[in-house]
C-alpha positions in Angstrom: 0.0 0.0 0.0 1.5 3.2 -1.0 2.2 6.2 1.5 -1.1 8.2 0.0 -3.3 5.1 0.2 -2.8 5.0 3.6 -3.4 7.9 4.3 -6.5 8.0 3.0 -7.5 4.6 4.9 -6.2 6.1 8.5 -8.2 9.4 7.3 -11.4 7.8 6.9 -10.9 5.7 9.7 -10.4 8.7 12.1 -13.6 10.2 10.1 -15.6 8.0 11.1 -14.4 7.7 14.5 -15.0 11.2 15.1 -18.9 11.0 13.4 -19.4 8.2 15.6 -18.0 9.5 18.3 -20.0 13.3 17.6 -23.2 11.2 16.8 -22.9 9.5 21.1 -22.6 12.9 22.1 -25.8 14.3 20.2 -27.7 11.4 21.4 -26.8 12.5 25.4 -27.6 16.0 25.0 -30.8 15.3 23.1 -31.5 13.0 26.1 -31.2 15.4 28.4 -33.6 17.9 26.2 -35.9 16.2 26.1 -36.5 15.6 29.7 -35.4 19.1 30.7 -36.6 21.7 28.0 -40.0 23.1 28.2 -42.1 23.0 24.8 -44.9 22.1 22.5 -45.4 20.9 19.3 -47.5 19.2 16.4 -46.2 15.7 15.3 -47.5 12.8 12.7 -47.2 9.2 13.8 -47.2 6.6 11.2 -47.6 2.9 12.9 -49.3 -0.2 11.9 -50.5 1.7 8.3 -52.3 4.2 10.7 -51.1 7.7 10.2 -52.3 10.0 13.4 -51.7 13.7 14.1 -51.1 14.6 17.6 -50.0 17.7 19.9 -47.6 17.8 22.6 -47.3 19.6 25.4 -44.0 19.1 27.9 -42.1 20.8 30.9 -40.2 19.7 33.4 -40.3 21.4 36.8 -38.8 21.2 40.6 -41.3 17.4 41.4 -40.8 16.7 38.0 -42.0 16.2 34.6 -44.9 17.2 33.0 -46.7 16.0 29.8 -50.0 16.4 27.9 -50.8 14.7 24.9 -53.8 15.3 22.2 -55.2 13.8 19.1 -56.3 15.9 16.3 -57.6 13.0 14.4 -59.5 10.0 14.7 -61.1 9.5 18.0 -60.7 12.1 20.8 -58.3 11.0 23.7 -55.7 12.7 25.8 -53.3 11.3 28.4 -51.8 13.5 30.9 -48.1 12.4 32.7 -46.8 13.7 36.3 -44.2 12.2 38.3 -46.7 10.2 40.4 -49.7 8.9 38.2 -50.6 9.0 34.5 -54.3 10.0 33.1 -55.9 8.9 30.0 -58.9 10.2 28.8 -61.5 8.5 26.1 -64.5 10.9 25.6 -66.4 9.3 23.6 -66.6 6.5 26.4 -66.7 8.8 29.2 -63.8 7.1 30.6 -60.8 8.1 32.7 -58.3 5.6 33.3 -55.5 6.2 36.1 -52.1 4.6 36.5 -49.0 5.0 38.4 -46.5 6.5 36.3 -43.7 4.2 36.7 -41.8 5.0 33.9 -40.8 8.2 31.9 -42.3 8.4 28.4 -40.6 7.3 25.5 -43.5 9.5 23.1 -42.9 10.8 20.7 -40.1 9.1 18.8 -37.3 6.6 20.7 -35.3 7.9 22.9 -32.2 6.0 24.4 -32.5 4.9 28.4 -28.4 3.8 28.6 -26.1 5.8 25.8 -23.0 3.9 27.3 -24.3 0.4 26.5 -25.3 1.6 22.6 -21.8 1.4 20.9 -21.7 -2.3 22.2 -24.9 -3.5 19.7 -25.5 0.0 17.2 -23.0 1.4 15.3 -23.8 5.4 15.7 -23.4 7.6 12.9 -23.6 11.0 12.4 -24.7 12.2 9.0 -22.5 15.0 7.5 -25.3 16.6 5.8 -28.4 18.7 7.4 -31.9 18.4 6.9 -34.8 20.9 7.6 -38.1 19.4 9.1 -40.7 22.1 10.7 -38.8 24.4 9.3 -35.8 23.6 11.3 -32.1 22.7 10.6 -31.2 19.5 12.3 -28.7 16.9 12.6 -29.5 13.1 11.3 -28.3 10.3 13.4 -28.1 6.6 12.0 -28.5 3.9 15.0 -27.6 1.1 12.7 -27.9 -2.9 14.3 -24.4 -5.0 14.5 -26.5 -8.4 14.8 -30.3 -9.6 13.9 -32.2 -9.0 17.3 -32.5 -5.7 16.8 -34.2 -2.7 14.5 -32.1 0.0 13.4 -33.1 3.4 13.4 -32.8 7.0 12.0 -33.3 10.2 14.2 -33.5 14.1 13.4 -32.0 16.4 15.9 -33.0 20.2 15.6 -29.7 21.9 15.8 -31.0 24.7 18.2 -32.9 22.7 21.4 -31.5 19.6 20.6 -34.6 18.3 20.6 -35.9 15.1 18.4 -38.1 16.4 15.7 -38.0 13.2 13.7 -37.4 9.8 13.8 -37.6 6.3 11.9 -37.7 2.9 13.0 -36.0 0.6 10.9 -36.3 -3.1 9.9 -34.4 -5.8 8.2 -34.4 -4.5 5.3 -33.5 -1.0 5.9 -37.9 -0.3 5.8 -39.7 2.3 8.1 -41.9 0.6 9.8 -42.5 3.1 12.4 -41.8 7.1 12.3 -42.6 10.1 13.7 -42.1 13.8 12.2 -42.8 17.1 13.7 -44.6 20.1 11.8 -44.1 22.2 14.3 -42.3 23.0 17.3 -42.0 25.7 20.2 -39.4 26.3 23.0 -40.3 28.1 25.6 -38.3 29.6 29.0 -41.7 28.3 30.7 -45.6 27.1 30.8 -48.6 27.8 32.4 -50.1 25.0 35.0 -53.5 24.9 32.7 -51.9 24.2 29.7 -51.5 20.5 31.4 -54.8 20.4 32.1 -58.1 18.4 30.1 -60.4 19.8 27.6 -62.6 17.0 28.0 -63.0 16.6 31.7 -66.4 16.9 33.0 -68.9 15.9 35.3 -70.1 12.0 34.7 -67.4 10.8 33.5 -66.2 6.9 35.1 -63.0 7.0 37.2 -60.9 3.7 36.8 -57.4 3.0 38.7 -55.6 0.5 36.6 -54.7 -2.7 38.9 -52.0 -2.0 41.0 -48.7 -4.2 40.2 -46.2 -5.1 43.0 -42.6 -4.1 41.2 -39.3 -6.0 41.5 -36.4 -5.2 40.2 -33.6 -7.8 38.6 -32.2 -9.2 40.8 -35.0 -10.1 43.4 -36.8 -13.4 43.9 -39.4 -14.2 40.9 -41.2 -17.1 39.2 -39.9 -17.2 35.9 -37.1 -15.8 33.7 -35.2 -15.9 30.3 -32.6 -18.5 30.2 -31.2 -17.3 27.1 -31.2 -13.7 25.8 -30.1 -11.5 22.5 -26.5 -9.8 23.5 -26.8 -6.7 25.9 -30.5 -7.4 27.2 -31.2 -7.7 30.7 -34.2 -7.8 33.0 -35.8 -4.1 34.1 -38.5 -4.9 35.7 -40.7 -7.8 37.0 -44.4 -6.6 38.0 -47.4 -9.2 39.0 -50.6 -8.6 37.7 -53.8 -9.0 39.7 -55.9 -9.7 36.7 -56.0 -11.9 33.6 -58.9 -13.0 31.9 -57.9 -16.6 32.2 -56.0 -17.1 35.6 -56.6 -13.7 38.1 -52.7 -13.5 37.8 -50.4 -12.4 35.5 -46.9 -12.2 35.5 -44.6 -9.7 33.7 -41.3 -9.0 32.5 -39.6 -6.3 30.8 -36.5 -6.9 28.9 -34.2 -3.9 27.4 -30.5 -3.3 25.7 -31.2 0.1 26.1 -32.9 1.1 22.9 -34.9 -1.6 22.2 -37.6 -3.0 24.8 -39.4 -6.4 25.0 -42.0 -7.3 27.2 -43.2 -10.9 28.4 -46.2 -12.1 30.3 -46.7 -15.3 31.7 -50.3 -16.5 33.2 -51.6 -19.8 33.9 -54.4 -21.2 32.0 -57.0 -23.3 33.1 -58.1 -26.7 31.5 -60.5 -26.0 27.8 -59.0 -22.1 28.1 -56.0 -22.5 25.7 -57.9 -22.6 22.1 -58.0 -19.0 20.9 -54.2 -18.7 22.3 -51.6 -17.6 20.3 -49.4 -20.0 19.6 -46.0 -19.0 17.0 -45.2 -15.9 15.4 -47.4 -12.5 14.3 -46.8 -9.6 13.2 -48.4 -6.1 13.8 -46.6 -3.5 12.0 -43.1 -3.2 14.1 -44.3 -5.0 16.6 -43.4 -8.8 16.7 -45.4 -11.0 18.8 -44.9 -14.6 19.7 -46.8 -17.0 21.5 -46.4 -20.8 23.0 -47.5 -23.1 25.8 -45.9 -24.1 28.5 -47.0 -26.8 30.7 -50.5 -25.2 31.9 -48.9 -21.7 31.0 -49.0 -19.3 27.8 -46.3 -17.6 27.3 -46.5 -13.9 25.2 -43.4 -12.2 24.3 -43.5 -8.8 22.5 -41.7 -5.5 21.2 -40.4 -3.5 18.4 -37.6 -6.1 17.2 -37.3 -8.5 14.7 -39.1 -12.4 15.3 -36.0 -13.7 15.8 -36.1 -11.9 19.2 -39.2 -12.8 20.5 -39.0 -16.4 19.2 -35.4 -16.6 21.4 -36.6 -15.4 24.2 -40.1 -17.1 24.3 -38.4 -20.6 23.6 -36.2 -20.1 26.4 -38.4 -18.8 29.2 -38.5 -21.5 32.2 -39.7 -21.3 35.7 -37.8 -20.8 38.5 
């Protein structure tokens, strides 16, 4: 290899070392943006062939953070997010639905939980061009997979907040199967408390608490687990269910390499209640579901990632 060949190779190299390297670092700070900046916007959501407008409205404040959330088509529903409880509203139905807020909202768009465990599994890339979407420059980040368990993804950063105005979730085949897009969107120093609060909310309407779940974390005794998972996914969480339709119990697991989540839920079935079961793989847009029996249990394992996922980890769930 002549001298100027080389240099070229050990250019490139330290090119992309340094895009990579650039792209972890926009991924942190649009992490932190989007948790700490106050703002509201307009966004599409394209899932499952469904295409939805919706409006966001987001703060975050000495208890917390807070978060309202609209549709401006199809039916009318609205889900408002504290630090303590979560509040979604169907109108039409006259319905309020209350749960504990137990984890920070991933809406709109993905946004990592653990930056330091992403070079391990995605290679990150930061696009040397920029593109404008709601009328604002931003950067574009590729997430790209290094094995099959995972989805790839592409993310638009607006250059001013830092905020992500854009994203796409990725298949096999390099397809969206999922993506977001923002039409418009506002920063602001700070917001008024009654921005947060419904539209819809009046008198008659049915109050229902979701049934409470008793967390544990990894680590902690439980009743089933994965013995064999896709590189750099652990356990997050382990909740039990009071209700199933089949059993009265149901047990749950949440899996994550943190980007990518799946979820599993275990519940015993009684004798003649197994027929309409899944049982193998389906698919639902980006999400891949797969079911299977296990002695008198089904076993459901789900999430944005390829079959291959959920069929490893279903096949190798086993009871403690």
């Amino acid at each position: 290899m002549n001298l100027t060949r080389f240099s070229v190779l050990c250019l490139c190299i330290f090119t992309g070392q340094l895009f990579a390297a650039e792209g972890l670092s926009l991924l942190d700070r649009m992490s932190d943006s989007m948790r700490s900046s106050n703002y509201t916007g307009t966004f599409v959501y394209r899932h499952k062939e469904k295409v939805e407008t919706l409006k966001i409205i987001h703060r975050q404040t000495e208890n917390g953070i807070d978060e309202r959330l609209i549709t401006l088509t199809g039916k009318p529903r609205e889900i408002i997010r504290d630090d303590k409880k979560v509040t979604c509203i169907w109108p039409e139905k006259r319905l309020v639905l209350l749960d504990k807020n137990r984890r920070r909202s991933r809406f709109p768009g993905i946004v990592p939980e653990n930056l330091n465990r992403l070079p391990d599994h995605y290679s990150i890339t930061l696009n040397d061009k920029y593109e404008r979407v709601a009328g604002r420059s931003s950067y574009v980040v590729d997430i790209s997979p290094k094995d099959m368990y995972r989805y790839g993804y592409r993310i638009w950063i607006d250059r001013d907040s830092h905020l992500l105005i854009g994203s796409d979730l990725l298949d096999e085949k390099n397809r969206a199967v999922e993506q977001v897009m923002f039409t418009e969107l506002k920063v602001y120093k700070s917001l008024p408390d009654d921005l947060f609060e419904s539209e819809y909310l009046q008198e008659g309407y049915h109050w229902q608490e979701v049934d409470k779940a008793e967390d544990t974390d990894e680590g902690q005794v439980n009743n089933w687990q994965a013995g064999m998972l896709p590189p750099g996914f652990s356990l997050q969480t382990y909740n039990h269910k009071k209700k199933s339709k089949l059993s009265g119990q149901i047990e749950h697991m949440v899996y994550s390499d943190g980007m990518a989540s799946v979820s599993v839920f275990v519940e015993a079935v009684p004798d003649g209640k197994d027929e309409k079961l899944l049982i193998g793989n389906r698919r639902r847009g980006a999400l891949s579901i797969y079911g299977k029996s296990l002695d008198n249990y089904h076993v459901t394992v789900l999430g944005e990632v390829p079959e291959s996922t959920v069929k490893l980890i279903a096949e190798s769930i086993q009871h403690k």
